[in-house]
C-alpha positions in Angstrom: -16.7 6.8 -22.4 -15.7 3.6 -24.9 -18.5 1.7 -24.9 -15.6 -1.4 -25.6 -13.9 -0.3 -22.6 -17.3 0.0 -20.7 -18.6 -3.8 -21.9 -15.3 -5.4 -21.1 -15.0 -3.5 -17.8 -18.3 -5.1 -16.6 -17.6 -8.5 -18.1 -14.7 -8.5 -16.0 -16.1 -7.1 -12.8 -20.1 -7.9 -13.2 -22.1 -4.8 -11.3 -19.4 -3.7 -9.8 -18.0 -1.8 -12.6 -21.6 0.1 -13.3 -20.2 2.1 -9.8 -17.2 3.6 -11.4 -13.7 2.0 -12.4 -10.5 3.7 -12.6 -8.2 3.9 -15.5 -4.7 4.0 -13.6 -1.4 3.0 -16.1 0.3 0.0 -15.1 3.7 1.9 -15.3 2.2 4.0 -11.9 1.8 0.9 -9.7 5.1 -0.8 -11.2 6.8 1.8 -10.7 5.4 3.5 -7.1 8.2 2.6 -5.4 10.5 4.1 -7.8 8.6 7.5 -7.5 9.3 7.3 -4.0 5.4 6.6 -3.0 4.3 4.7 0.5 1.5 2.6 0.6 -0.4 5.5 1.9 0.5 7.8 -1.0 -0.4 5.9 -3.6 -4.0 5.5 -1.9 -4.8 9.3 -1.9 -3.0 9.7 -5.4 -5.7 7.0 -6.5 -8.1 8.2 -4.8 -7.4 12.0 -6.5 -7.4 10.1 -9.7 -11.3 8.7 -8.9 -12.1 12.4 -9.3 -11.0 12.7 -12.9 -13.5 12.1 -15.1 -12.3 14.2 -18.2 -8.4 15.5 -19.4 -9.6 19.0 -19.3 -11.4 19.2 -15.9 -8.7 19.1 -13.0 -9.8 16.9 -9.9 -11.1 18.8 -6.6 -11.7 16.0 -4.2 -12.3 17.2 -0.5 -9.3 15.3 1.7 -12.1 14.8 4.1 -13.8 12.7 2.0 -10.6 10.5 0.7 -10.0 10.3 4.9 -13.3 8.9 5.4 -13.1 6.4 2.0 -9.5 5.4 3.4 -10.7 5.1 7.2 -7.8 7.5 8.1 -7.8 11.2 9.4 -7.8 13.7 7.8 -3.8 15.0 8.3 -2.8 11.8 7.2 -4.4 12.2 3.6 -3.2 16.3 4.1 0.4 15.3 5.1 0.2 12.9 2.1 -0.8 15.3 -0.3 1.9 17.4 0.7 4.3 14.6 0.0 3.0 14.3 -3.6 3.9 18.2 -4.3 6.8 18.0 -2.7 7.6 15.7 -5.0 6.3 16.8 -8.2 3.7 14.6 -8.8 0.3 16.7 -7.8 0.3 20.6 -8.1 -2.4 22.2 -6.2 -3.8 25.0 -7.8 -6.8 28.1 -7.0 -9.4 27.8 -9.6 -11.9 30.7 -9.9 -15.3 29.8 -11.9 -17.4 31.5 -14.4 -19.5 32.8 -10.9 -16.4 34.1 -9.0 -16.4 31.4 -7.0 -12.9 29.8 -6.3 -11.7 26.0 -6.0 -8.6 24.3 -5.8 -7.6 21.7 -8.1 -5.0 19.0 -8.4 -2.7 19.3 -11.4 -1.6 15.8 -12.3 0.6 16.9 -15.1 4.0 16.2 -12.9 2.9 12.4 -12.3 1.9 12.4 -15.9 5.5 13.7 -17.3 7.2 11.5 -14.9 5.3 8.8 -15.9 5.9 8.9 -19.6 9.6 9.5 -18.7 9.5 6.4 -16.8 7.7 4.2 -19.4 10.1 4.5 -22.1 12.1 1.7 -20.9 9.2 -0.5 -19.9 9.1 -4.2 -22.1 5.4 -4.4 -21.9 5.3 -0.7 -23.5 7.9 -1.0 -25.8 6.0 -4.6 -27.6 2.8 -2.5 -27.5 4.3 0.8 -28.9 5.4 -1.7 -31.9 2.5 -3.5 -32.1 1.1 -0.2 -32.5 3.6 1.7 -34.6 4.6 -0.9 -36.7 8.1 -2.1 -37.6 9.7 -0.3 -40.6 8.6 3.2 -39.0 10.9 6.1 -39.0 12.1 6.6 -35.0 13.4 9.1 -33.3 16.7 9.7 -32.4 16.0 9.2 -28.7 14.2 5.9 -29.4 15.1 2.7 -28.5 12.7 -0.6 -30.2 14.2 -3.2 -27.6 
């Protein structure tokens, strides 16, 4: 982890950020309603997100335990997770180990593609992508500065 993004984590949130913090693009929670999310949705998707730790390792949270964590039952997270596949967002996938054993993931990378679709015309991204890219730089022919 960034140590940066560790110190100004906990200067923002004192102990509370040495329990964990979550990472979760601004573009997600401007644009939940957009993606068609309810309230409820967007909990369990954040709350499948707490399980990422690492791009390469896929999270495998138990929707017992995001039912507990939410105070809900248990078909309420499962009937929300279905939602999310339904509509692209999570895939649920079988996993087997290096010991045979077998576990099944959620594949963000549909709420990751739809979220740097949706991006692109966002006016807080577009400043930082040229505050990042610089002005003068070659474009291309899909991209818009402003």
């Amino acid at each position: 982890m960034d140590a940066n993004l560790d110190q100004r984590s906990e200067a923002k949130w004192k102990e509370a950020a040495l329990g964990g913090f979550q990472i979760v693009p601004d573009i997600l929670l401007k644009k939940q309603v957009d993606l068609g999310l309810t309230p409820t949705e967007m909990l369990v998707l954040i709350n499948i997100m707490m399980h990422w730790w690492y791009a390469d390792q896929r999270p495998f949270p138990r929707t017992t335990t995001i039912a507990t964590r939410m105070g809900s039952d248990q078909r309420t997270v499962q009937r929300a997770v279905r939602k999310l596949q339904e509509s692209g967002l999570v895939e649920r996938v079988v996993e087997e180990l290096a010991d045979g054993t077998k576990r099944t993931v959620c594949d963000l990378s549909g709420l990751i593609a739809k979220l740097n679709q949706l991006v692109t015309t966002d006016k807080d991204y577009l400043a930082r992508k040229v505050k990042r890219d610089g002005f003068g730089i070659s474009r291309g022919a899909n991209e818009v500065p402003f």
